[in-house]
VOGU-3710 file (C-alpha; in Angstrom, 3 decimals, decimal comma):
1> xxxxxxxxxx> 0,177/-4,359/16,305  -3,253/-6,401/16,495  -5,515/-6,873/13,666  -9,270/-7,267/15,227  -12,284/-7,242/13,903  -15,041/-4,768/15,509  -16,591/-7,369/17,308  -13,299/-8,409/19,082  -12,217/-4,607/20,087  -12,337/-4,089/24,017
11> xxxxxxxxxx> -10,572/-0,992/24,844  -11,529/2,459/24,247  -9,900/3,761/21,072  -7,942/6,581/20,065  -9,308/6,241/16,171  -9,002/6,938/12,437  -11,386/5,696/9,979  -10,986/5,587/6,125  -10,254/3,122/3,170  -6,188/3,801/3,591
21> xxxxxxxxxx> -5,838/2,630/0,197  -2,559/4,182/-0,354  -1,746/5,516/3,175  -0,560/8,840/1,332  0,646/11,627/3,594  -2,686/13,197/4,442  -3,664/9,718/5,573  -0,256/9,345/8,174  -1,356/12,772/9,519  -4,639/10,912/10,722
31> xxxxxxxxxx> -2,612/8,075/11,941  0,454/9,677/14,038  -2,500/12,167/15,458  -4,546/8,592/16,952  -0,883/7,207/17,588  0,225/10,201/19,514  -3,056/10,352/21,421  -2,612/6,636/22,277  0,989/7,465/23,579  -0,347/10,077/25,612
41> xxxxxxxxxx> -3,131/8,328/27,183  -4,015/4,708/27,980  -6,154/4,858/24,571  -5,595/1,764/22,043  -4,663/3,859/19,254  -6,566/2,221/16,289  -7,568/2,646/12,896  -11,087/1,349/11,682  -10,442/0,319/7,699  -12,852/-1,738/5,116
51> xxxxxxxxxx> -11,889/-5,067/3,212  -12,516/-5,598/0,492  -12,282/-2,196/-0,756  -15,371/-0,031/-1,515  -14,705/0,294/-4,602  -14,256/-2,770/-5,614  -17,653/-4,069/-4,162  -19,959/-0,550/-5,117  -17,985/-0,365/-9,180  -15,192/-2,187/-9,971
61> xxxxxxxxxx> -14,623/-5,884/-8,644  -11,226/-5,849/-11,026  -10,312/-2,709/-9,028  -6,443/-2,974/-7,900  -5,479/-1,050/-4,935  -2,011/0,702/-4,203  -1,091/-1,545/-1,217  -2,798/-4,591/-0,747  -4,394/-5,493/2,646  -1,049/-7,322/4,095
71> xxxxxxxxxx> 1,248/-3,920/2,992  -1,266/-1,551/4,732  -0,474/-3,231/7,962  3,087/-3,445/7,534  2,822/0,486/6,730  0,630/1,061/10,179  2,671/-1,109/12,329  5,667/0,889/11,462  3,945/3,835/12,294  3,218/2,594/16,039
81> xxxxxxxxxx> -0,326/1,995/15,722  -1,555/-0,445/17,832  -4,805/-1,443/16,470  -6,098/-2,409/13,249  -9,595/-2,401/12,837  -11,366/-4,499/9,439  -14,880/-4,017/9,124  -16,256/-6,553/6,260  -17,474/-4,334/3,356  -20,728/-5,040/1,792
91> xxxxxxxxxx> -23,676/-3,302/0,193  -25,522/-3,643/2,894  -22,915/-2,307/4,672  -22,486/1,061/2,550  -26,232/1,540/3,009  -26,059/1,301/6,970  -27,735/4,160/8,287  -25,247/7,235/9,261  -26,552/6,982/13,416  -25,703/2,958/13,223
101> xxxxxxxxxx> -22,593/3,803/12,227  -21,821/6,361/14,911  -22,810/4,033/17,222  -20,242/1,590/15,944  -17,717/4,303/16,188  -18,650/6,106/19,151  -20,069/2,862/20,863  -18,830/-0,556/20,228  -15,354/0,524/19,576  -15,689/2,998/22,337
111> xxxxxxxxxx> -14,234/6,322/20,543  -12,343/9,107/22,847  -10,935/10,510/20,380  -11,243/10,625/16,694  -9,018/12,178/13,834  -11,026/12,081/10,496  -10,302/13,816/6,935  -12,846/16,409/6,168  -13,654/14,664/2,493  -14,630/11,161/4,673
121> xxxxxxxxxx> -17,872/10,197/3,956  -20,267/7,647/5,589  -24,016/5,856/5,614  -26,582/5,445/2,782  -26,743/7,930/0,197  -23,112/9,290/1,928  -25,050/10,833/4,185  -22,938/11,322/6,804  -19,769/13,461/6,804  -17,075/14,668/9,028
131> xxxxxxxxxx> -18,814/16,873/10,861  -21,593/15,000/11,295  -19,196/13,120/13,156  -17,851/15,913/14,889  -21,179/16,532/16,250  -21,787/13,152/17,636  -18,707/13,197/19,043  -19,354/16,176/21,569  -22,516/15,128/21,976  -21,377/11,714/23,105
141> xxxxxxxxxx> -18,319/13,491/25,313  -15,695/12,219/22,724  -13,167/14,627/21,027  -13,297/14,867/17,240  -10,493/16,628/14,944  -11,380/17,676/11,452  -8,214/17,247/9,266  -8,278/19,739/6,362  -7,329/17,905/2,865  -2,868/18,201/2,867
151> xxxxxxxxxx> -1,438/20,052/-0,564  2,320/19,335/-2,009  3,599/21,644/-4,487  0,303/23,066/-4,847  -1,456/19,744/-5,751  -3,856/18,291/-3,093  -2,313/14,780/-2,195  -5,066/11,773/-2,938  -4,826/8,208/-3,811  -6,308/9,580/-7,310
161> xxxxxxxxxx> -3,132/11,123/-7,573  -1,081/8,293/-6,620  -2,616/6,615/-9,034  -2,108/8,610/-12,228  1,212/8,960/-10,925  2,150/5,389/-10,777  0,177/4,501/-14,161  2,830/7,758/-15,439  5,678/6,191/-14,616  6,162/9,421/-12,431
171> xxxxxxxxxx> 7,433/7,647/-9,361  9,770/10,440/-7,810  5,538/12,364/-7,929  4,339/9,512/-6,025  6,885/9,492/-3,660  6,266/12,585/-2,716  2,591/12,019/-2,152  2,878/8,957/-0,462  6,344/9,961/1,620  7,871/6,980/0,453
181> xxxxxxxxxx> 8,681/5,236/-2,452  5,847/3,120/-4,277  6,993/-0,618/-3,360  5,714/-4,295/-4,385  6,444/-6,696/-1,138  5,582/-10,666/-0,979  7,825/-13,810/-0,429  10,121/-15,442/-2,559  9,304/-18,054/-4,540  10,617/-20,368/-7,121
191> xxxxxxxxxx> 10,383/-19,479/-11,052  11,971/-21,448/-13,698  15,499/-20,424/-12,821  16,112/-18,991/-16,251  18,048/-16,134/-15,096  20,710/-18,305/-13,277  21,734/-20,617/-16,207  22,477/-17,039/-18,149  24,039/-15,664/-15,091  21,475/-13,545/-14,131
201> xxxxxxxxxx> 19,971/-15,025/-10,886  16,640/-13,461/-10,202  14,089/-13,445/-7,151  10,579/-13,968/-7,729  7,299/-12,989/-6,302  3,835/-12,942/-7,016  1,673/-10,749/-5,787  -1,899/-11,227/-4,960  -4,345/-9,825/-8,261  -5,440/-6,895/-6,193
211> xxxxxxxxxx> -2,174/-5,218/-6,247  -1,730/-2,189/-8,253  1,184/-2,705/-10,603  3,107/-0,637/-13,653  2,927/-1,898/-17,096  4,636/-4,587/-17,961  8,421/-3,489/-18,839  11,911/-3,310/-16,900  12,007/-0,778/-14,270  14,812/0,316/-11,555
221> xxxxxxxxxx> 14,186/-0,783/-8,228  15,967/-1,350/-5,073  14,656/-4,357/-2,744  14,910/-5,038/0,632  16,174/-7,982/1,902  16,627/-9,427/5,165  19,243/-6,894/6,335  20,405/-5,590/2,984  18,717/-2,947/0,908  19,699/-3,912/-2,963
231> xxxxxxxxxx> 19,703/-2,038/-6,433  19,050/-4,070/-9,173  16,746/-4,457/-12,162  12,946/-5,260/-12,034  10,657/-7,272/-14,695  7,458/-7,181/-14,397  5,815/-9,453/-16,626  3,280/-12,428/-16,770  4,143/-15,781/-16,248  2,663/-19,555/-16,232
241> xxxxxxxxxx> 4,183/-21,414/-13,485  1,721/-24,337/-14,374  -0,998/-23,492/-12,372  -2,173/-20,415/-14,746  -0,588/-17,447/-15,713  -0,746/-14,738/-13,563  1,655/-10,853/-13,205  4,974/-11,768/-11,518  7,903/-9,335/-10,097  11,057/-10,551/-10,797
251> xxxxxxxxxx> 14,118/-8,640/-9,961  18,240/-9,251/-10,454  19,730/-7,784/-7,321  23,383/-6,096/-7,702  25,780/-7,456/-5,615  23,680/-10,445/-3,784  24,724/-14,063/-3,979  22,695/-15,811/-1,230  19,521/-17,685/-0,669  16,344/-15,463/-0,960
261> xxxxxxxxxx> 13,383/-18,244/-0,990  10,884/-18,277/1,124  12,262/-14,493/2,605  10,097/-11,303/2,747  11,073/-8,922/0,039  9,733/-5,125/-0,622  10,672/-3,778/-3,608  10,871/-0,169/-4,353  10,161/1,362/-7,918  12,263/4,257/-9,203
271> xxxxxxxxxx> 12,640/4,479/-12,991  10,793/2,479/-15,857  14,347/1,161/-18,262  12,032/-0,056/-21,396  8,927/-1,733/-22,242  8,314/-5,547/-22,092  10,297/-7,219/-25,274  10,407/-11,059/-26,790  13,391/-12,332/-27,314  14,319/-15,346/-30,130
281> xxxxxxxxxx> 17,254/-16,813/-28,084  18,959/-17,013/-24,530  21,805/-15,065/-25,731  19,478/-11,945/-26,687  18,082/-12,356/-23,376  21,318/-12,478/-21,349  23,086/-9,256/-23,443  19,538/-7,336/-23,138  19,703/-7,611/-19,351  23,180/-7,271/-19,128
291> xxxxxxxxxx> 22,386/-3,801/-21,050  19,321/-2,989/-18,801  21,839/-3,828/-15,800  24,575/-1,722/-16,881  21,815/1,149/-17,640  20,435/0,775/-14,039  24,049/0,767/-12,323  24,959/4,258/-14,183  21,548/5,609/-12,700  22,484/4,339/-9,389
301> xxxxx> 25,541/6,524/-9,670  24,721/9,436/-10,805  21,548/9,719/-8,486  21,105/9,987/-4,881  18,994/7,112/-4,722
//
């Protein structure tokens, strides 16, 4: 998949436009509908997407986002899409007249076809809509679909949702909104190397301060790695690795014993253990997370996870 921005897109686009923050399963709807298109035609199939997030530059700068810039494309590569679109975000931008827009959509990036949620919203004021866009669209001779909002069990999927869900603990809910399970990714990198000299060996990563994590506490994940996929124990904590202190995810894997630095891990949240506890000595520590361990293994087994 390419990442472009608009000024570097040359092919006309089979495209989806939105914020993607989660990529929840209304949002994959829009995407295999542009990805299908693209297979079917010799459309680029594309999706147009901000950075930074809206929200963060219109009401929150602190706002953390359910997958950070980096895991969005992972998520849209392995969904076959072959063109990632970032348009800068600004004020400036958010005020941009709905008809300068269009012509970004339905002119400089060339837009056959377009697949767009009915909530999405566009221009100063949020004057524009989706069928505003729809409108344009035949009027310019390109196709535009109208996706209706997508319900599970009765609730109407949205990041919101995802959100609470995550911030709940409730990560079997937010699997099912997002179609798979809530995950953490990043490299490997070097901690202290506590958890080895109690014979714990852990693999670290710290992801960038946008990312949406739980509360600090011991959770059940599994991880992938390289080829492997791994059950083990996850803390998520903060710690000072000299150059400030900053939110780390550091994970025990069952049944690994090789090298992980400098590897891509994605690690995959299932069940909060306990909350975040201080521990007087190195032999608390080590029978604590032997217990968590234990704990997490008998979960393992008795679920289909």
């Amino acid at each position: 998949m390419e990442i472009k921005p608009v000024s570097e897109v040359t092919k006309p686009t089979a495209l989806t436009i939105g914020k993607f923050e989660s990529l929840h399963i209304g949002h994959q709807k829009l995407i295999n509908a542009v990805v299908n298109r693209g297979n079917e035609t010799e459309l680029a199939s594309a999706a147009l997407t901000f950075e930074p997030n809206p929200v963060r530059v219109l009401k929150d700068p602190a706002y953390k986002t359910v997958l950070t810039a980096a895991e969005k494309a992972a998520v849209f590569d392995k969904m076959g899409l072959r063109l990632l679109i970032n348009m800068e975000f600004s004020k400036e931008a958010a005020n941009m007249p709905p008809g300068e827009f269009m012509d970004i959509v339905f002119g400089r990036l060339n837009c056959r076809f377009l697949a767009v949620g009915e909530a999405f919203r566009f221009g100063g004021r949020r004057a524009g809509d989706a069928w505003t866009l729809k409108r344009e669209g035949e009027r310019r001779g390109a196709e535009v679909d109208v996706f209706l909002n997508v319900t599970v069990e009765g609730l109407e999927i949205s990041t919101t949702r995802v959100r609470d869900a995550i911030g709940a603990y409730d990560f079997r809910t937010a699997e099912k909104l997002l179609g798979f399970p809530y995950f953490v990714s990043g490299e490997v990198v070097h901690g202290f190397k506590l958890g080895r000299t109690i014979g714990f060996p852990t693999i670290n990563m710290f992801p960038p301060e946008d990312k949406l994590l739980p509360a600090n506490g011991v959770y059940l994940t599994k991880t992938r790695l390289g080829a492997g996929y791994f059950g083990g124990v996850t803390n998520v904590g903060v710690k000072d690795m000299g150059a400030g202190a900053a939110r780390c995810v550091e994970t025990y894997l069952f049944d690994f014993g090789g090298d992980a630095y400098g590897q891509a891990a994605e690690v995959d949240f299932y069940v909060r253990i306990r909350d975040e506890i201080k521990f007087g000595t190195l032999d608390e520590l080590r029978e604590q997370i032997g217990k968590d361990a234990e704990r997490a293994r008998e979960m393992l087994r008795n679920t289909l996870l």
